[in-house]
N, C-alpha and C positions, 0 to 999 in steps of 0.2 A: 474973534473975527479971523483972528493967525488960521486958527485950528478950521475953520469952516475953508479957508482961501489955500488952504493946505489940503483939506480933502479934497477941494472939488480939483485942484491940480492932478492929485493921484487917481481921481476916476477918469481925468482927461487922459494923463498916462498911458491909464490903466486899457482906454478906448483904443488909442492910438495906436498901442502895442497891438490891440485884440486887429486892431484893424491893418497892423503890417502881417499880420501872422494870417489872415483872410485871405491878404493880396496876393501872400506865398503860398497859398493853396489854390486860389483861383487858378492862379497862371501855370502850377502844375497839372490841373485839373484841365487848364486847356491845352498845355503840353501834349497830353494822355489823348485827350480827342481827337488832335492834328495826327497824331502817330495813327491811331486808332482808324480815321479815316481815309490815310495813306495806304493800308495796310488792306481797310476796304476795297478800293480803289482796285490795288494789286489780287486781291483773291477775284474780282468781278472779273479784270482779263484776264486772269487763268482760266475761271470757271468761263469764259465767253470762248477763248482759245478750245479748252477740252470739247466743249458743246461741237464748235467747227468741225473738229477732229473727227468725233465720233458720230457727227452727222453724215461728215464725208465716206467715213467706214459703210455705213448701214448705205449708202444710194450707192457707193461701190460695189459694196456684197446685192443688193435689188439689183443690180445693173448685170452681175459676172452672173447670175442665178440663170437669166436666159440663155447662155450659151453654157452652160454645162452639159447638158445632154452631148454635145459635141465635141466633151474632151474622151480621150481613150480612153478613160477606168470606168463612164460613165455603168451602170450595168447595162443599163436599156439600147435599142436604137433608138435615136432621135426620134422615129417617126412614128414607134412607138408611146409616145410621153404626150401628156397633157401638162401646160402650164396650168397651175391654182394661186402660185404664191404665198396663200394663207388659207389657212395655217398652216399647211403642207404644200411643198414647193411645187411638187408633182405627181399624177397617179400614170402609171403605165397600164398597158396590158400586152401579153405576148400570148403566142398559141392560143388565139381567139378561136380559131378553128376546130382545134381539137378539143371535145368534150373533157376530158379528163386531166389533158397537161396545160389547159389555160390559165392562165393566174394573173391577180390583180398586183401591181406594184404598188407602194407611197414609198416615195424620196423626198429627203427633204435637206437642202443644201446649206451646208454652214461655210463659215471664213473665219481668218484667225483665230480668235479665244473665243469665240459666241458658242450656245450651248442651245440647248432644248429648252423650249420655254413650259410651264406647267402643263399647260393646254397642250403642246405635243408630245410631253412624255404620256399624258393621260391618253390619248390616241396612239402613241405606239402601244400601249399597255392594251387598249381595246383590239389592236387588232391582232396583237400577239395573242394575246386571249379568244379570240375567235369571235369576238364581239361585233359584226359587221350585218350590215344589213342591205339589202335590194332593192328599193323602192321601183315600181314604175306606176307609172300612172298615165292614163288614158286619157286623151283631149279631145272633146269631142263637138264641135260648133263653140259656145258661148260656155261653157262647162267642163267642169276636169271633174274627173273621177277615180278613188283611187283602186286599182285591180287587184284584190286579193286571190290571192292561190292557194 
């Protein structure tokens, strides 16, 4: 009866132990998540902060885009230039009049570090390339039609 009232102590022990050494992992374990979700916390206001930041860049840069024709490097005259925005800021045209020295401008305006986006490197490529084309098209009552030449 010793030896049975002796084991069953040493499996209480045995529990007891398993069950301090539980509680010391629970509680690092929730250590780890309280840090872990601090730390959450702090990456959301960065990431919320940067988002502001670079939302305020881009409605700056949409904002300065209109009045560039009106700075002195611009190439064009203002009165020259059409607004597009997208994907290209601007098309010009100058020497409308004269058959042979008219030509079509695309500008297209950046601000600090922003670049070309796929879509307008592939349209500078087309037009550098001679890739362009004419459209017009004839409207006529309740119908369009298009005028080939």
């Amino acid at each position: 009866m010793i030896y049975v009232i002796a084991a069953c102590l040493s499996v209480i022990g045995g529990l007891v132990y398993l069950m301090s050494i539980t509680r010391t992992e629970v509680k690092r374990l929730e250590d780890i998540i309280v840090t872990k979700e601090l730390e959450l916390v702090e990456e959301v206001k960065k990431a919320r902060q940067d988002s502001k930041f670079r939302s305020s860049a881009v409605n700056w840069g949409k904002s300065i885009e209109h009045f560039v024709p009106f700075m002195t490097k611009f190439p064009l005259p203002p009165e020259d230039v059409v607004f597009l925005g997208m994907p290209i800021d601007y098309v010009g045209f100058t020497d409308t009049e004269s058959a042979k020295k008219c030509k079509v401008h695309f500008v297209e305006v950046k601000s600090g570090v922003s670049f070309l986006s796929t879509k307008q490197k592939n349209i500078k490529r087309a037009i550098e390339e001679g890739r362009v084309v004419f459209h017009e098209i004839a409207v006529d009552s309740n119908r369009a039609e298009i005028v080939e030449e």
